[in-house]
MDAnalysis code that builds the backbone (N, CA, C; Angstrom):
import MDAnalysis as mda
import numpy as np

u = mda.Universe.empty(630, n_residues=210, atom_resindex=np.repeat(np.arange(210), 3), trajectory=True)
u.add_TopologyAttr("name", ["N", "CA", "C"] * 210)
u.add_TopologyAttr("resid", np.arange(1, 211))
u.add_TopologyAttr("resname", ["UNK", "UNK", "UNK", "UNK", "UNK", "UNK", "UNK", "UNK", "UNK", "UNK", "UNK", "UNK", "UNK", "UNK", "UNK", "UNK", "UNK", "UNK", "UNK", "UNK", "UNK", "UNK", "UNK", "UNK", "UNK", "UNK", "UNK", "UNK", "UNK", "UNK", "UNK", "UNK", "UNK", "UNK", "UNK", "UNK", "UNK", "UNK", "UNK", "UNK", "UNK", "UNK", "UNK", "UNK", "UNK", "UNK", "UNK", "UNK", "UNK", "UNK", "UNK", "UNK", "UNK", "UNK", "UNK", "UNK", "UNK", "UNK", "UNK", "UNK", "UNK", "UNK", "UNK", "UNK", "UNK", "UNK", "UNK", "UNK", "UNK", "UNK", "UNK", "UNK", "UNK", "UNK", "UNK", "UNK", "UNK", "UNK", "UNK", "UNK", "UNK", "UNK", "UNK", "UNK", "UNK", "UNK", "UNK", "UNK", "UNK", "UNK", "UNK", "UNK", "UNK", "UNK", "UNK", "UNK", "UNK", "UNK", "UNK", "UNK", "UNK", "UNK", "UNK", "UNK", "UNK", "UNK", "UNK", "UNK", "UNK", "UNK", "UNK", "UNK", "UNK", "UNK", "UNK", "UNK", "UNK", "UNK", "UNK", "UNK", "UNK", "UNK", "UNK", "UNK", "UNK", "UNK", "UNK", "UNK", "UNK", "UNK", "UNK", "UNK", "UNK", "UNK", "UNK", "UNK", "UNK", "UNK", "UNK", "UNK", "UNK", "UNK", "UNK", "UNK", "UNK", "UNK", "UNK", "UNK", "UNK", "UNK", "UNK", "UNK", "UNK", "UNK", "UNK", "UNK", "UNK", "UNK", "UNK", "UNK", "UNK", "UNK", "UNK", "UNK", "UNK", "UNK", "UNK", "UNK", "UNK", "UNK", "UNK", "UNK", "UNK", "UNK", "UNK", "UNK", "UNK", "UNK", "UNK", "UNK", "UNK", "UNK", "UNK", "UNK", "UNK", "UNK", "UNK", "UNK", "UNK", "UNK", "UNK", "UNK", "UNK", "UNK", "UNK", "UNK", "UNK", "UNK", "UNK", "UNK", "UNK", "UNK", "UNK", "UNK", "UNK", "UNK", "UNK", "UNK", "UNK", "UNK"])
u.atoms.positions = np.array([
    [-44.597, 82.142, 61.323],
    [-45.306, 80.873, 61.330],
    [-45.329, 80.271, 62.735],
    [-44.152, 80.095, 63.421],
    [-44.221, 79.547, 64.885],
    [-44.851, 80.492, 65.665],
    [-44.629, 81.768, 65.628],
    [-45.644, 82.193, 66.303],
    [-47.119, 82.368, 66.131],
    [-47.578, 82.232, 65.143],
    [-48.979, 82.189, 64.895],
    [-49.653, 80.549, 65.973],
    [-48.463, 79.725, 64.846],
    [-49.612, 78.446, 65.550],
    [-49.204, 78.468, 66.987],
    [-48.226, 79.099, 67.867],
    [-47.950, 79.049, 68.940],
    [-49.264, 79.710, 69.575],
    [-49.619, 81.021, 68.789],
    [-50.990, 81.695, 69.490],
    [-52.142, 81.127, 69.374],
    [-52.044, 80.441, 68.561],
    [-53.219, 79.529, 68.601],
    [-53.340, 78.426, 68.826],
    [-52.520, 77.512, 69.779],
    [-52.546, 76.418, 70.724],
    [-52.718, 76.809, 72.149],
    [-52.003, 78.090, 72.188],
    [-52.014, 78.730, 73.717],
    [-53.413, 79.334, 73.996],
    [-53.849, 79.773, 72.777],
    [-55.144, 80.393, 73.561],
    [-56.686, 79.143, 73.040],
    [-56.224, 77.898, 72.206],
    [-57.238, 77.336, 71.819],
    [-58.086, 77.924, 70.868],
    [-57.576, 78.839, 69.975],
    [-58.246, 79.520, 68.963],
    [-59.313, 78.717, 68.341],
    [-58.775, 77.276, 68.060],
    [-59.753, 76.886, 67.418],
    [-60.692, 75.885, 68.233],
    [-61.162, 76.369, 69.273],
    [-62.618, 76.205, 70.383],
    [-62.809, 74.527, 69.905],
    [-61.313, 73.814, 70.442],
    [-62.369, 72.236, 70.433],
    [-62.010, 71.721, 71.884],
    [-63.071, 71.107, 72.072],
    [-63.136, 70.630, 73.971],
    [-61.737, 69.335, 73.719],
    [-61.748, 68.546, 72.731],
    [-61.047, 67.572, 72.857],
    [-59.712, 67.635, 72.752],
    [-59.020, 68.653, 71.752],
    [-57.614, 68.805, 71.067],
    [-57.925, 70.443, 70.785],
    [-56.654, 70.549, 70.682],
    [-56.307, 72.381, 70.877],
    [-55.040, 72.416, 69.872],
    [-54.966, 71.191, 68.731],
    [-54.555, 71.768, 67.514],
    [-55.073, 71.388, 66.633],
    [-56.596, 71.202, 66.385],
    [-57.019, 71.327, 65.372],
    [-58.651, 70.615, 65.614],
    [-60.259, 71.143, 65.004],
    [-60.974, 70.803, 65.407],
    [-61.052, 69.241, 64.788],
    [-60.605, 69.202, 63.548],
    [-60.564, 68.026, 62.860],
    [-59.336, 67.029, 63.312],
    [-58.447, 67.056, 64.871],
    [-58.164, 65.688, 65.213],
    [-58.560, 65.499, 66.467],
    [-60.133, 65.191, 66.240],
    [-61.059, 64.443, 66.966],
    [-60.631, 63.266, 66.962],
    [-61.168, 62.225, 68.147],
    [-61.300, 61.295, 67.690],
    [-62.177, 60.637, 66.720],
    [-63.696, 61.265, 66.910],
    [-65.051, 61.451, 66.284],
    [-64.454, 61.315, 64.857],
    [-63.223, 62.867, 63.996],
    [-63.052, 62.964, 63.223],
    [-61.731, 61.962, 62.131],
    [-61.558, 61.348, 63.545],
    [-60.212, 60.644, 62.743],
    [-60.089, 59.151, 62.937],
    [-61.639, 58.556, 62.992],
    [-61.434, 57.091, 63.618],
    [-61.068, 56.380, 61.979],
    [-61.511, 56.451, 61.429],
    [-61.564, 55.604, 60.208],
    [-59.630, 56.132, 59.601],
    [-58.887, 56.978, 59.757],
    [-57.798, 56.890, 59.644],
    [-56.513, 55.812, 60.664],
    [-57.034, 56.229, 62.040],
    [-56.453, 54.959, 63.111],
    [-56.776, 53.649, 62.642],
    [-58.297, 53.225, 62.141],
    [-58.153, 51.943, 61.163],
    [-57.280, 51.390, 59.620],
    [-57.396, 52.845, 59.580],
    [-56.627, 52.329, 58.118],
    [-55.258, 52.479, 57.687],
    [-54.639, 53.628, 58.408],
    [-53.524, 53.285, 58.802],
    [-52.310, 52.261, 58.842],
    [-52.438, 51.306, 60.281],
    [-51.986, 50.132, 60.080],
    [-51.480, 49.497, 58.659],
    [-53.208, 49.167, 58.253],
    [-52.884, 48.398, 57.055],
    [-52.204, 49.175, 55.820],
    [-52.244, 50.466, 55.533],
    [-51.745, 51.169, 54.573],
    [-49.977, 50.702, 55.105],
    [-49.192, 51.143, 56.312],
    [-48.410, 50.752, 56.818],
    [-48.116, 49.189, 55.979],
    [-48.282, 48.579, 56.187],
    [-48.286, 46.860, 55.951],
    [-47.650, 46.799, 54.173],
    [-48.789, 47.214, 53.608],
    [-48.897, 46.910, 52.439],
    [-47.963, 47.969, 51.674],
    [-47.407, 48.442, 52.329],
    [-46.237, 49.478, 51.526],
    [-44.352, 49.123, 52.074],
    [-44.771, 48.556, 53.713],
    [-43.712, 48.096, 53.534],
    [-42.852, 49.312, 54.478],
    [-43.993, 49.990, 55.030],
    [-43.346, 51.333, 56.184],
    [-43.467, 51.000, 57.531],
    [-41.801, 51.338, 57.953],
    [-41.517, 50.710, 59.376],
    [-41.256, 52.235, 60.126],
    [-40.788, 53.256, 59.123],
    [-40.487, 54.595, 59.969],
    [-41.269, 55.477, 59.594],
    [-42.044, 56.594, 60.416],
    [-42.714, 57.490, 60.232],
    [-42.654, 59.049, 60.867],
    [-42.624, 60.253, 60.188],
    [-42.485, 61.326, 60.827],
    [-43.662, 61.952, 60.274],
    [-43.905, 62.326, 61.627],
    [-45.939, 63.014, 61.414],
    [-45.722, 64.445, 61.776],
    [-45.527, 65.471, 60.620],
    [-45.083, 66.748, 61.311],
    [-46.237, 67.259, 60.333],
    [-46.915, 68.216, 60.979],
    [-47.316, 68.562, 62.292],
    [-48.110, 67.519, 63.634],
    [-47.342, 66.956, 64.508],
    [-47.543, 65.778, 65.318],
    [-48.887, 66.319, 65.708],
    [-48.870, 68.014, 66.540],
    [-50.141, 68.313, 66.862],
    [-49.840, 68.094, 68.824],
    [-50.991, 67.557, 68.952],
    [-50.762, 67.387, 70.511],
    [-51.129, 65.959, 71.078],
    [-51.081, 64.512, 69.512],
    [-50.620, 63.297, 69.307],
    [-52.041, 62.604, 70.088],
    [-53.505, 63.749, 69.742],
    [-54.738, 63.479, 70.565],
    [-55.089, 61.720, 70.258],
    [-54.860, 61.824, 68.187],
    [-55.723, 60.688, 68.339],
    [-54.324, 60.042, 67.451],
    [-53.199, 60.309, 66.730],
    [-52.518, 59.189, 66.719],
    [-51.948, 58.205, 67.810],
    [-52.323, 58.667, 69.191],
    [-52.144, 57.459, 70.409],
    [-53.111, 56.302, 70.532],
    [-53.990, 56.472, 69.193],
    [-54.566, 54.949, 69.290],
    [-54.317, 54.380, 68.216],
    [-53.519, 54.655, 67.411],
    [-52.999, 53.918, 66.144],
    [-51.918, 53.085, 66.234],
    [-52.294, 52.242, 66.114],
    [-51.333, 50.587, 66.451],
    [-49.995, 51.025, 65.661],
    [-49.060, 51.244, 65.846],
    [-47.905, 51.555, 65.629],
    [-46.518, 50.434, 65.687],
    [-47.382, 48.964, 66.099],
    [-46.440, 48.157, 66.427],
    [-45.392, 48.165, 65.068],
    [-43.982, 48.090, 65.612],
    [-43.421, 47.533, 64.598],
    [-42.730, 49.005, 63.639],
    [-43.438, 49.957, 64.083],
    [-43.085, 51.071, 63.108],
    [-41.833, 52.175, 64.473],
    [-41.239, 52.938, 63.874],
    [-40.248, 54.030, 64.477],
    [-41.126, 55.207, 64.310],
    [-41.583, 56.093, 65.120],
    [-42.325, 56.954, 65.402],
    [-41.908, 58.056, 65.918],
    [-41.580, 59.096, 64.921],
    [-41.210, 60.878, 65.256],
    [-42.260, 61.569, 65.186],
    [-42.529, 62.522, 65.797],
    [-43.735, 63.284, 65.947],
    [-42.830, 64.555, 66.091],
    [-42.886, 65.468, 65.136],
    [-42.916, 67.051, 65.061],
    [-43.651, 68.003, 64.992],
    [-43.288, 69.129, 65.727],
    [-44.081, 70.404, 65.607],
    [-43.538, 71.428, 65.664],
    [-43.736, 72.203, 65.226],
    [-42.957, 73.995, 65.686],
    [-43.459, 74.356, 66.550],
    [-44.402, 74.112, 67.429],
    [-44.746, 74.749, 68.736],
    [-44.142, 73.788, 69.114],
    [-43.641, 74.322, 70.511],
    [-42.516, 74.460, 71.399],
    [-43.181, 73.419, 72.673],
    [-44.409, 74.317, 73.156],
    [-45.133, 73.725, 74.058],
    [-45.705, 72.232, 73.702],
    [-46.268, 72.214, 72.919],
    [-46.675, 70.794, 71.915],
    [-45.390, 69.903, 72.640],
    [-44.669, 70.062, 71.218],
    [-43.440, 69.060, 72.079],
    [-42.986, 68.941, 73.477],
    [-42.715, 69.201, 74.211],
    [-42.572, 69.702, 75.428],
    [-43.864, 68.673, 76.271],
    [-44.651, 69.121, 76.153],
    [-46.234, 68.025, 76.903],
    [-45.952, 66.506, 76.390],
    [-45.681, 66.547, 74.951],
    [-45.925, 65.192, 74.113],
    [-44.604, 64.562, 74.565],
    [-43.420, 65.317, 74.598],
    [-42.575, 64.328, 75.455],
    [-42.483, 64.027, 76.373],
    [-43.074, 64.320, 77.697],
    [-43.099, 64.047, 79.027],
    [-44.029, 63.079, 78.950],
    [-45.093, 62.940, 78.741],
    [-46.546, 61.982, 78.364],
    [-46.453, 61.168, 77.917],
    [-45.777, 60.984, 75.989],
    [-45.873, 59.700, 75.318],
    [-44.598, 58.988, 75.723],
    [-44.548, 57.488, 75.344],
    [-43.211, 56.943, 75.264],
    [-42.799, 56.756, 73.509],
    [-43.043, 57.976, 73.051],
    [-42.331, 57.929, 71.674],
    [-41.590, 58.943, 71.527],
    [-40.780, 59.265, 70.422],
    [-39.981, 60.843, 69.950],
    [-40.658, 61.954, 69.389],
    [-40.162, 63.077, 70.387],
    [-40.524, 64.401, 70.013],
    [-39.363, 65.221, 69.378],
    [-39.732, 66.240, 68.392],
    [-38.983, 67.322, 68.262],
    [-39.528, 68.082, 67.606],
    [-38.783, 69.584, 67.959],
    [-38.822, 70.486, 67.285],
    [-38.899, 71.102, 66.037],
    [-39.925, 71.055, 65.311],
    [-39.013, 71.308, 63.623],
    [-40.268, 72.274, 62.920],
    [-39.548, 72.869, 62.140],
    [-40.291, 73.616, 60.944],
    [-40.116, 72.783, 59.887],
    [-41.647, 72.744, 59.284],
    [-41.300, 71.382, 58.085],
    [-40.764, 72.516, 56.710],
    [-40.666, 73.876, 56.969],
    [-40.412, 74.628, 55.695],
    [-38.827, 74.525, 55.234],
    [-38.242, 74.481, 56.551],
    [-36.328, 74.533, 56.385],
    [-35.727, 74.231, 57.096],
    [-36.249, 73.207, 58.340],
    [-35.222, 72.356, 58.882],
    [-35.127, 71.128, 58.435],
    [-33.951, 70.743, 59.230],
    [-33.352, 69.129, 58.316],
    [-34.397, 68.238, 59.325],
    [-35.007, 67.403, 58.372],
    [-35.745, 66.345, 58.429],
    [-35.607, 64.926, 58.749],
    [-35.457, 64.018, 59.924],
    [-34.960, 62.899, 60.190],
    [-35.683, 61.698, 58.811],
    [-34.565, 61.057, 58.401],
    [-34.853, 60.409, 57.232],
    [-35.738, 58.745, 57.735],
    [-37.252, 59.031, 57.042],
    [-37.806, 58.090, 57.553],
    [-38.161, 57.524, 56.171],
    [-39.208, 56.413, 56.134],
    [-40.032, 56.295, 54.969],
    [-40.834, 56.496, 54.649],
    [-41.506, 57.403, 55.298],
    [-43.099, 58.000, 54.968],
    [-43.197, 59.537, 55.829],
    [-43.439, 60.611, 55.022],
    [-43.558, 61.845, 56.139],
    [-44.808, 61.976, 56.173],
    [-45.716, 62.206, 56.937],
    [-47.373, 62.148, 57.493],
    [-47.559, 63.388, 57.803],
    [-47.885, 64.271, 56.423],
    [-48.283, 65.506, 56.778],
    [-49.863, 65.724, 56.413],
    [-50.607, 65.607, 57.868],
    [-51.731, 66.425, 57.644],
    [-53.094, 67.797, 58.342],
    [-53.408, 67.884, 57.768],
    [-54.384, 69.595, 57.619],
    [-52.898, 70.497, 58.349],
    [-51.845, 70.503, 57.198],
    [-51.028, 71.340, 57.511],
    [-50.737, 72.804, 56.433],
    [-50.380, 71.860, 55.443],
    [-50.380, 72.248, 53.563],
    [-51.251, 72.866, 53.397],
    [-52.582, 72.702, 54.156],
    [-53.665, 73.497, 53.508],
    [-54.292, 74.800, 54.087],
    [-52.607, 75.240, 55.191],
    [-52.761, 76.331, 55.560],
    [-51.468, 77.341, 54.974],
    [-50.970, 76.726, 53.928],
    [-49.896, 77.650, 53.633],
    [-49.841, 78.040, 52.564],
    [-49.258, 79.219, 52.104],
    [-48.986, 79.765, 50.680],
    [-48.985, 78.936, 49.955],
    [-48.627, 78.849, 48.348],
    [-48.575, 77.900, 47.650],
    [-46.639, 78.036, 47.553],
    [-46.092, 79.370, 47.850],
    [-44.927, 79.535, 48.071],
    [-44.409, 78.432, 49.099],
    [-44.800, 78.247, 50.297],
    [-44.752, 78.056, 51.641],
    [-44.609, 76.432, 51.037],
    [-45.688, 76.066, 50.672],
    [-46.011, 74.750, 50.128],
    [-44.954, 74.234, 49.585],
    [-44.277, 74.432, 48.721],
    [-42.959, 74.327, 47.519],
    [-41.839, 74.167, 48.263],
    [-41.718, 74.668, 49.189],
    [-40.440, 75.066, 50.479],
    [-40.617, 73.546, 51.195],
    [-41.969, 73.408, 51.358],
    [-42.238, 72.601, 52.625],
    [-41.908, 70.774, 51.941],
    [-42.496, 71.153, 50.521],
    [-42.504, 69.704, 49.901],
    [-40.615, 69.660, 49.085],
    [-40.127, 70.915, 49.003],
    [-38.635, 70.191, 48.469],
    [-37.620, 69.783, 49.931],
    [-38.377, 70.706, 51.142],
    [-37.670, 70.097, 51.879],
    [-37.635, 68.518, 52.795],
    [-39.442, 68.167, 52.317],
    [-39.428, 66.413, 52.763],
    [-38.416, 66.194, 51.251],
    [-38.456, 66.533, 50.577],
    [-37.389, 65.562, 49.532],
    [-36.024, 65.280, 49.768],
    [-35.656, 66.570, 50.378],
    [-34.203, 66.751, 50.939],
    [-34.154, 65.409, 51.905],
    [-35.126, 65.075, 52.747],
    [-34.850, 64.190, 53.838],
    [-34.818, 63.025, 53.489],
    [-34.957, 62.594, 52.427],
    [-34.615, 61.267, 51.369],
    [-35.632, 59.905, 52.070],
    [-36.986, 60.605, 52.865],
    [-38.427, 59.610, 52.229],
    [-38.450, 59.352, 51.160],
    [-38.965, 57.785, 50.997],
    [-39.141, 57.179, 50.316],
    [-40.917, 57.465, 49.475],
    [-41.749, 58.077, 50.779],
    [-43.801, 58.391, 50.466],
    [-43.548, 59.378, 50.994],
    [-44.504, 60.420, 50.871],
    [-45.403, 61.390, 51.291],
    [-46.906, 61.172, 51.516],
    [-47.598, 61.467, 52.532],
    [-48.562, 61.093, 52.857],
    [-49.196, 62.368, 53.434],
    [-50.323, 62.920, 52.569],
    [-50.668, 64.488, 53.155],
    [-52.399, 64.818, 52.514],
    [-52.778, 65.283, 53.320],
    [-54.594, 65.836, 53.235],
    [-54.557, 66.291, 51.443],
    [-55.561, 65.831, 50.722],
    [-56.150, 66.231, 49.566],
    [-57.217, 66.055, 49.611],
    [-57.796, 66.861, 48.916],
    [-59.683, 67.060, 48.590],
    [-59.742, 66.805, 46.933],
    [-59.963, 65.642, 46.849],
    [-59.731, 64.971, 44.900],
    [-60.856, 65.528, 44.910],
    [-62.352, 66.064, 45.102],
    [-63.450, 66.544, 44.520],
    [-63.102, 67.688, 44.730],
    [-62.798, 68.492, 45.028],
    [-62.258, 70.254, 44.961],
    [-61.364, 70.894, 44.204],
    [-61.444, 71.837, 43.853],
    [-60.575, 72.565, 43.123],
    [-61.076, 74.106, 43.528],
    [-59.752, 74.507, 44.315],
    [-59.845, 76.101, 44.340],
    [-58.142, 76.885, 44.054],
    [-58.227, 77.376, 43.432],
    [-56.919, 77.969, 42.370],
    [-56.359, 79.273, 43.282],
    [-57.413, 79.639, 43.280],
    [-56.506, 80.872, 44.315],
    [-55.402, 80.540, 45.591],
    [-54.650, 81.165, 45.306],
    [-53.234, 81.447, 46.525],
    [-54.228, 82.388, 47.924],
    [-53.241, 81.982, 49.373],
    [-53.400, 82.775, 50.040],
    [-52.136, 83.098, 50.907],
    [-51.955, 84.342, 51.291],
    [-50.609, 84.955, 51.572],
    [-51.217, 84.632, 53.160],
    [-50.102, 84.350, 54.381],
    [-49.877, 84.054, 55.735],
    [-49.395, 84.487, 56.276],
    [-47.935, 84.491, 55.891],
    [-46.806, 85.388, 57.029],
    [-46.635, 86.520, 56.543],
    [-46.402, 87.648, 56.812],
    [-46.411, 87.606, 58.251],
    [-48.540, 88.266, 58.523],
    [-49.103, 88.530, 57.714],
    [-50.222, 88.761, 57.704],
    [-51.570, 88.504, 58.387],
    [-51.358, 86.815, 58.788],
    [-52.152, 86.293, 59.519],
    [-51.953, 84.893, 58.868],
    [-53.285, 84.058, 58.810],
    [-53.306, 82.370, 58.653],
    [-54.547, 82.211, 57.614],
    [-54.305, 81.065, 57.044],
    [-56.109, 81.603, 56.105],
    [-55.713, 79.372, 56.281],
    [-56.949, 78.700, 55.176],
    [-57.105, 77.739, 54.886],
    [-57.775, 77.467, 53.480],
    [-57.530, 76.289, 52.829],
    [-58.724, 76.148, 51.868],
    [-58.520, 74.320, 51.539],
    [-59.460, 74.212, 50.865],
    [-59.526, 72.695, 50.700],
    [-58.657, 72.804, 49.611],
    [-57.307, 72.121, 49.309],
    [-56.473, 71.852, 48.307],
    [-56.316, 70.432, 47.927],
    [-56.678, 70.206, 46.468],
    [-56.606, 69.317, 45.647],
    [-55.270, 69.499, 44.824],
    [-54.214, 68.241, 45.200],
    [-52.784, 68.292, 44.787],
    [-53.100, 67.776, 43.565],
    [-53.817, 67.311, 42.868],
    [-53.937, 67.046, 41.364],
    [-54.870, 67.537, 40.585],
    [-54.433, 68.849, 40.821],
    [-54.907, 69.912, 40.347],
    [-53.931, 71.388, 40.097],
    [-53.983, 72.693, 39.643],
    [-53.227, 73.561, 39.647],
    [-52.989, 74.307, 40.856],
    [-51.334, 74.628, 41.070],
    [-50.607, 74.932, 40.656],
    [-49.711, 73.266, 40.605],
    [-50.153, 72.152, 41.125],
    [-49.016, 71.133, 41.973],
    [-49.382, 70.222, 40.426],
    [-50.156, 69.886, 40.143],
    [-50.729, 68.867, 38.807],
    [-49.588, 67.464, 39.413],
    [-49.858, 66.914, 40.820],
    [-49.740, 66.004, 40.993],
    [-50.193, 64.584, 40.503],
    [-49.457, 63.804, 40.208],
    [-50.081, 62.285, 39.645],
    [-51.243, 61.431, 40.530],
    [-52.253, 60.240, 40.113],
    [-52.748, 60.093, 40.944],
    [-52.204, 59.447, 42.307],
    [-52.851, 59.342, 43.357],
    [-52.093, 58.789, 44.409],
    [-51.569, 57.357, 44.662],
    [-50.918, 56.839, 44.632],
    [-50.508, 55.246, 44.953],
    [-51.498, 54.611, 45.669],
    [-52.288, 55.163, 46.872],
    [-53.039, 54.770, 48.163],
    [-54.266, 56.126, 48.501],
    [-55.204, 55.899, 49.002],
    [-56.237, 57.343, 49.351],
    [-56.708, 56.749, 50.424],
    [-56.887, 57.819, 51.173],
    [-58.111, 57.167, 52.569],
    [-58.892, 57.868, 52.851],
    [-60.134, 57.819, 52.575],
    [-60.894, 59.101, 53.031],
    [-61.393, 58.603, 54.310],
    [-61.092, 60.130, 54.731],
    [-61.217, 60.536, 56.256],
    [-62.987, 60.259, 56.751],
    [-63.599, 60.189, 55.974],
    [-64.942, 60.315, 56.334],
    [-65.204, 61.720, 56.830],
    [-64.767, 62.685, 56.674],
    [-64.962, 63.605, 57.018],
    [-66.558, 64.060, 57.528],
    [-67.286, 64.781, 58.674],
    [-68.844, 64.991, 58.941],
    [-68.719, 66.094, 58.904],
    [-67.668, 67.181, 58.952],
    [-67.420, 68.480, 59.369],
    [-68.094, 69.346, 58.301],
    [-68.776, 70.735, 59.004],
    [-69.608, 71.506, 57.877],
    [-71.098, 70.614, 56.949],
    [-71.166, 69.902, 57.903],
    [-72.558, 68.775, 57.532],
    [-72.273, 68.278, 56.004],
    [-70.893, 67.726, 55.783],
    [-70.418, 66.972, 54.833],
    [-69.706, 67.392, 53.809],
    [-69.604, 68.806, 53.807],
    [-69.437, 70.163, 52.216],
    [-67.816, 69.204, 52.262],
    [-67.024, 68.698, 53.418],
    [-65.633, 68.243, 52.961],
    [-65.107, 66.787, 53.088],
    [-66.377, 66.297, 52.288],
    [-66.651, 64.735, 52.544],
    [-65.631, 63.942, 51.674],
    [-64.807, 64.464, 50.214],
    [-63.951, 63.993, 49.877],
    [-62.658, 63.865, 50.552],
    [-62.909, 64.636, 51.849],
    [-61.162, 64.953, 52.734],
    [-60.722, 63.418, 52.847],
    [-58.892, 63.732, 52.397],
    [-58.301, 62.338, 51.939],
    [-56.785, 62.444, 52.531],
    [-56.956, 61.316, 52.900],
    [-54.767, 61.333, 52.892],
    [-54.676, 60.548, 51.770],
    [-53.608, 61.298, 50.638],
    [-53.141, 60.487, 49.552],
    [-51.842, 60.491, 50.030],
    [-50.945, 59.367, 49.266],
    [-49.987, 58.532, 49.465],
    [-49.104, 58.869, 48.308],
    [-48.256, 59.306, 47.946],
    [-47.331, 59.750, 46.595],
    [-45.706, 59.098, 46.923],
    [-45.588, 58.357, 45.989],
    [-43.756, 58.174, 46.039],
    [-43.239, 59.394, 45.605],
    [-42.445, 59.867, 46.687],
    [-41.568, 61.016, 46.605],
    [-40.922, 61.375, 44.788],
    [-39.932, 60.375, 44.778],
    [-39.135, 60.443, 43.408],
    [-40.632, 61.284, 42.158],
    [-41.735, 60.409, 42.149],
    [-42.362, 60.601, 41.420],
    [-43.273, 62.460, 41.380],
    [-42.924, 62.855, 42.296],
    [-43.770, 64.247, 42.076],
    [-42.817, 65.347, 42.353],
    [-41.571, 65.049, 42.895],
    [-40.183, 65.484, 42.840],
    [-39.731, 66.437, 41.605],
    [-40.220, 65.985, 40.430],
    [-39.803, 66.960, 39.050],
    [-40.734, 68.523, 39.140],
    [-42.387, 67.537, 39.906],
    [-43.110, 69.150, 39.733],
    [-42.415, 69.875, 41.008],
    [-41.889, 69.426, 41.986],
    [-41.735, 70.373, 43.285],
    [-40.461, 70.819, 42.739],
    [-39.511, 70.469, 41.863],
    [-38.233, 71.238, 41.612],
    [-38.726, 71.789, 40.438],
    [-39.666, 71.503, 39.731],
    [-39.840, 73.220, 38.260],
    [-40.445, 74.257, 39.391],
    [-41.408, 74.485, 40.455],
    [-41.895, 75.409, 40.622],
    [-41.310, 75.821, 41.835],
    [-40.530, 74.841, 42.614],
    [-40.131, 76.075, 44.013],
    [-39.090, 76.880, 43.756],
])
């Protein structure tokens, strides 16, 4: 896994002029999240946040953050490394599959989940539980449904639009949604969403299936 996304930050695999971890954190693609944000923040009552995969922190550096504690993780090496010399916030190192997780109140995982096994997935979500967040906050596509698994390591990387309230996860609905406004693919992923889940509450499905 670290080495994949390592090869593909180093060489810019995914061809965007603006950010070189991911074409979708544009700013173009992520303004209506920097707005909404904040207020999601507010109204829940979240002062600490860990955004793993941080990425290379293109466009959460315009998200008003006053007031909140701000960790930014990645498993690339280099990532962290740039993002700490540059920002005046915290970097580190981490695999969100099995390292220990600094205990915040909200973990901000997104277009991460929807590159991993559904194995991978299970690993990744009992281990934000381990870190005793209070939310989870991570990319869903509520108009999609695609059922098939895809295998990664050591094989290569795949993606798909995953809807967590749906099979295999039959997550509850979300507390909070924000759609991204997504334009990408001339709209085909216009439901793309960060939903908002209290941990405790989806905790029973991530311990029957991992």
């Amino acid at each position: 896994m670290k080495e994949v996304f390592t090869e593909i930050f180093e060489k810019n695999l995914w061809k965007d002029d603006e950010s070189a971890s991911w074409p979708w954190s544009s700013y173009e693609q992520t303004k209506k999240i920097i707005e909404e944000l904040p207020k999601l923040f507010r109204k829940f009552n979240i002062h600490s946040i860990l955004d793993i995969p941080c990425g290379d922190f293109n466009w959460m550096k315009k998200v008003d953050l006053s007031g909140i504690t701000y960790i930014g993780a990645d498993i690339v090496n280099e990532l962290v490394n740039k993002n700490y010399y540059k920002y005046d916030e915290e970097f580190m190192t981490l695999d969100i599959t099995k390292d220990k997780l600094p205990r915040v109140d909200v973990v901000f995982v997104r277009d991460c989940l929807v590159h991993f096994s559904n194995k991978d997935i299970y690993k990744a979500l009992k281990n934000i539980y381990k870190s005793g967040a209070k939310y989870l906050l991570t990319t869903t596509f509520p108009e999609h449904y695609v059922e098939h698994d895809i295998i990664i390591w050591p094989e290569g990387w795949g993606w798909r639009p995953l809807n967590f309230q749906k099979r295999p996860f039959n997550f509850p609905e979300p507390i909070a949604i924000i759609n991204e406004w997504c334009t990408e693919a001339n709209w085909v992923f216009s439901d793309k969403s960060l939903g908002l889940w209290e941990i405790e509450t989806i905790y029973p499905l991530i311990n029957k299936n991992a």
